[in-house]
N, C-alpha and C positions, 0 to 999 in steps of 0.2 A: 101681714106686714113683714118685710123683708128686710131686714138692716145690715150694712154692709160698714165696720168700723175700723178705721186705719191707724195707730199709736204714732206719735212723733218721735223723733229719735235720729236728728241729722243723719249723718251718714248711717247710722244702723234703718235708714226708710231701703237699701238695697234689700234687706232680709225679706222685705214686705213683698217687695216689687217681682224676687223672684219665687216667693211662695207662691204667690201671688199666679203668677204664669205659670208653672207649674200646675195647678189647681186647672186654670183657661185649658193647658194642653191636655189633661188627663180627661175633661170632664165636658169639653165643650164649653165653657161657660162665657156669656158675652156680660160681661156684668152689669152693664146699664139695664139691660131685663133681667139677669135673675133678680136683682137687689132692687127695692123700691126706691131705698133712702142709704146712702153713700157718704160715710162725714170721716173728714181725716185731718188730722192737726199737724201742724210742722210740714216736717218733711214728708209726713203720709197724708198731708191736704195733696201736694205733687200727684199722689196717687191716685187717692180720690179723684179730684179733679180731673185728671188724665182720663179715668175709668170711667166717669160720671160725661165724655164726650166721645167716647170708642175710640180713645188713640192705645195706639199699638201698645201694648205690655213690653216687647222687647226694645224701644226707643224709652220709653221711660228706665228699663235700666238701664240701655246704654248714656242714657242722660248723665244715671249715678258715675257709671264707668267713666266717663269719656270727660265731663265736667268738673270732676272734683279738684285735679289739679289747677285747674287757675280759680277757681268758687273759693275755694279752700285756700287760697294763698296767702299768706301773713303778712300784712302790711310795717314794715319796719316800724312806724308811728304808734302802730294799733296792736302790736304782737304780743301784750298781757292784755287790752282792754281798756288801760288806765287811760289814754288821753284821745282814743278815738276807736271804733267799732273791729274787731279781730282782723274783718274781712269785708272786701267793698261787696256793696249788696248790689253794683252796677254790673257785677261780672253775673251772677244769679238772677239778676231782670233778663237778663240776655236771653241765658238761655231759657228760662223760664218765657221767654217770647217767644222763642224759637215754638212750644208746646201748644201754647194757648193762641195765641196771634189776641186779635180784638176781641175777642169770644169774650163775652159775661155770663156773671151768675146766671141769667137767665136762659142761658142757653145750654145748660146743662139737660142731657136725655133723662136721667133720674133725677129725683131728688140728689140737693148737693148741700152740705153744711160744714163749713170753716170756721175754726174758731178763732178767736184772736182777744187781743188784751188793750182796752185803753188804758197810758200810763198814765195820762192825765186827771183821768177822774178815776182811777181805781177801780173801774167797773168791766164785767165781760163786755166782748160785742163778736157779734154772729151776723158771719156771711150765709146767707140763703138763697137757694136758689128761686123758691116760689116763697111770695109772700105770705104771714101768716097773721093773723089779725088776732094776735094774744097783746097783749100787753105784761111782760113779766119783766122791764128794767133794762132789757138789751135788742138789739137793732136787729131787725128780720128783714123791714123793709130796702133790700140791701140789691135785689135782683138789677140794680142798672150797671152794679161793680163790676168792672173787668175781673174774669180768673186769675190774669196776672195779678193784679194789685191785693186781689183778698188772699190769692197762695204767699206773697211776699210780708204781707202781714205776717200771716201765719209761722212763718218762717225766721222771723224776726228777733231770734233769742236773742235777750239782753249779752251786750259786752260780745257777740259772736260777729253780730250784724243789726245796723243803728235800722232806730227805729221807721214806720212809713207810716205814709199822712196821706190820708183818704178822706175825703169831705170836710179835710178840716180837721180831721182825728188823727193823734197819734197813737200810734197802733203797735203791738209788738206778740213774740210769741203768743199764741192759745195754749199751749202747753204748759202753761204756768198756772191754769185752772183747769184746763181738759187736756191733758196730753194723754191719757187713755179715752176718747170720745163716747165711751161706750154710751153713758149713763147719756151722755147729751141728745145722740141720737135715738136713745131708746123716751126721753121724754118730750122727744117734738112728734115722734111718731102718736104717743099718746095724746096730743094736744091736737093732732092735724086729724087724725083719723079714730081715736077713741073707742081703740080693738081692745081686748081681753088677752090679759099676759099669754093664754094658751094658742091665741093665733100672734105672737110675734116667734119671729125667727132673727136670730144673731150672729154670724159671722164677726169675730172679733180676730185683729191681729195686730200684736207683740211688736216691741222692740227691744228685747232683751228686760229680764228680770233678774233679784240678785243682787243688783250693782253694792259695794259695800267700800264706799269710798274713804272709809275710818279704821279700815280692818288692821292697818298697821300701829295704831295710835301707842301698843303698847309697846314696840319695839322700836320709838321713838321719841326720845325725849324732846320735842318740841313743841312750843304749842298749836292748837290749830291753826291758828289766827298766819304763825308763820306756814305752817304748811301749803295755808290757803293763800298766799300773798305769792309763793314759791311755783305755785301750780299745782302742787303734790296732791291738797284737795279740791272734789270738785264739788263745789255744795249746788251750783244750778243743776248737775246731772244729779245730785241727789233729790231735788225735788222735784224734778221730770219723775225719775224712778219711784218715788214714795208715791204719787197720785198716779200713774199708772200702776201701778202693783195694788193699791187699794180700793179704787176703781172697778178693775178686773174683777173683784169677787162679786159686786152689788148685782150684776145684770143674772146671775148664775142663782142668785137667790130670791128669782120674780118668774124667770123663766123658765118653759120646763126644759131639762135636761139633756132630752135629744132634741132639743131647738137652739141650745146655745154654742159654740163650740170657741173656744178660746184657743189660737196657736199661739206659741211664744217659745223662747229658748233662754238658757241659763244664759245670764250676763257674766263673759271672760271679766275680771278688773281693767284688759287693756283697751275694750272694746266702747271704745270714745265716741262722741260725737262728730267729731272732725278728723278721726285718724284713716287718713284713705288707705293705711296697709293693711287696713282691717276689709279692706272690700273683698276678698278672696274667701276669709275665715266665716262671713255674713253670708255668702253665696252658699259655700261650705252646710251653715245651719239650717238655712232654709230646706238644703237637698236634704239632709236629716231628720225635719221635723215632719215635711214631707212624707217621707217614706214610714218614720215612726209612727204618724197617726193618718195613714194612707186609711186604713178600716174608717175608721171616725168622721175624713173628711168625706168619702163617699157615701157614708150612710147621712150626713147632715145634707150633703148635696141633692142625695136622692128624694129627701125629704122636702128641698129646698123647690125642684122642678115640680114636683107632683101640688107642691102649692098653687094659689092662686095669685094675680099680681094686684095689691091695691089700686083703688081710684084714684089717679093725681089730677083731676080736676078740683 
């Protein structure tokens, strides 16, 4: 069993996108067949998603690229948050149509898993691509969703961008319970297919780690509360960052060691959710982690081909 997992991290899903490609061009890899199971939250569902239907790696960052300035644009009304959503989430349907068209969960080539958040009952809920007939509290039977509407869920950070209504649900980030998906995909694999930790394989990838949005506090006589009302802190990318960063270790302590491989890079303090000058510096890291753990990703790769691919019947 193959698992292939994407971190959220708005605009830091560029770092993804072009490790990501990098890896495709170095190594051949089509990722709907190396990877069984594909699951990416936020901005890395984009990816997933993308991956989990063989669209091109280099259109999905030119997406990041080329998108950000009107996705990203601040609504005079909505420019803290306080009386309406950062950013209109009609400009990100767009091009999010542009990727998917009418395509649904169901039509994804691999396994596909998006996570997402109902605010209304307080409970996860999970886009899937092939039905699973567990019953563990959250929605599988999801295959007739368009990949639009479940990536937009998933995309859906509080106060960034309002929430979306899918059957009825109001739905918002996954990343507020899976923004690292590791653990998510590594336990539907076990429930769908009931392999032995020594036959799974894990490709995981980062969205920056590190983040220390308090690191000033002592050089700062104010309180948080203002800091936080100021912008100065940012307690939702703090909670992205704590459950990814704590996440990240679990799958490493099940699996064996040359099956798991974790990329990720130090998180700059500037390196925002929504800061598009940061898209050069994210390209930047990717080329770097790339090359710094070039040995690592090849020998995972290699490991990765000489496998076999599970049953998705």
């Amino acid at each position: 069993m193959r698992i292939l997992s994407i971190d959220g991290g708005g605009l830091r899903g560029v770092f993804a996108a072009n490790l990501l490609q990098r890896i495709r061009d170095a190594y051949g890899l089509r990722f709907h067949e190396a990877f069984d199971l594909i699951v990416g939250t936020s901005s890395g569902s984009i990816t997933a998603a993308a991956l989990a239907i063989d669209y091109p790696l280099e259109k999905v960052t030119e997406l990041f690229d080329d998108s950000a300035g009107h996705v990203f644009k601040k609504r005079w009304f909505g420019a803290f948050g306080l009386f309406a959503a950062r950013y209109d989430k009609a400009s990100l349907a767009a091009e999010l149509g542009k990727v998917f068209g009418e395509r649904r969960m169901s039509d994804a080539l691999s396994l596909l898993l998006i996570p997402a958040t109902n605010i209304e009952t307080g409970g996860i809920h999970l886009f899937a691509s092939r039905y699973l007939n567990v019953d563990r509290g959250f929605v599988t039977d999801t295959t007739h969703v368009k990949m639009v509407d479940a990536v937009l869920a998933s995309c859906a950070a509080p106060s960034f961008f309002s929430p979306h209504v899918i059957d009825g649900e109001l739905l918002v980030d996954g990343g507020l319970w899976a923004n690292n998906p590791a653990m998510l995909g590594l336990v539907d694999a076990m429930l769908r297919f009931k392999p032995e930790f020594k036959d799974i394989s894990m490709l995981s990838i980062g969205a920056g780690s590190g983040y220390h949005p308090y690191a000033f506090k002592h050089r700062l006589p104010m309180s948080w509360g203002v800091l936080t009302g100021l912008g100065l802190m940012k307690p939702y990318e703090l909670i992205l960052a704590l459950q990814a960063n704590s996440f990240s270790k679990f799958p490493g302590l099940v699996l064996s060691p040359d099956k798991f491989l974790r990329l990720n890079f130090e998180n700059p303090h500037k390196v925002r959710l929504d800061n598009m000058r940061t898209i050069p510096e994210l390209k930047r890291m990717a080329a770097e982690v790339f090359e710094h753990k070039r040995d690592a990703i090849g020998a995972f790769v290699a490991k990765l081909q000489g496998s076999g691919a599970a049953s998705l019947s």
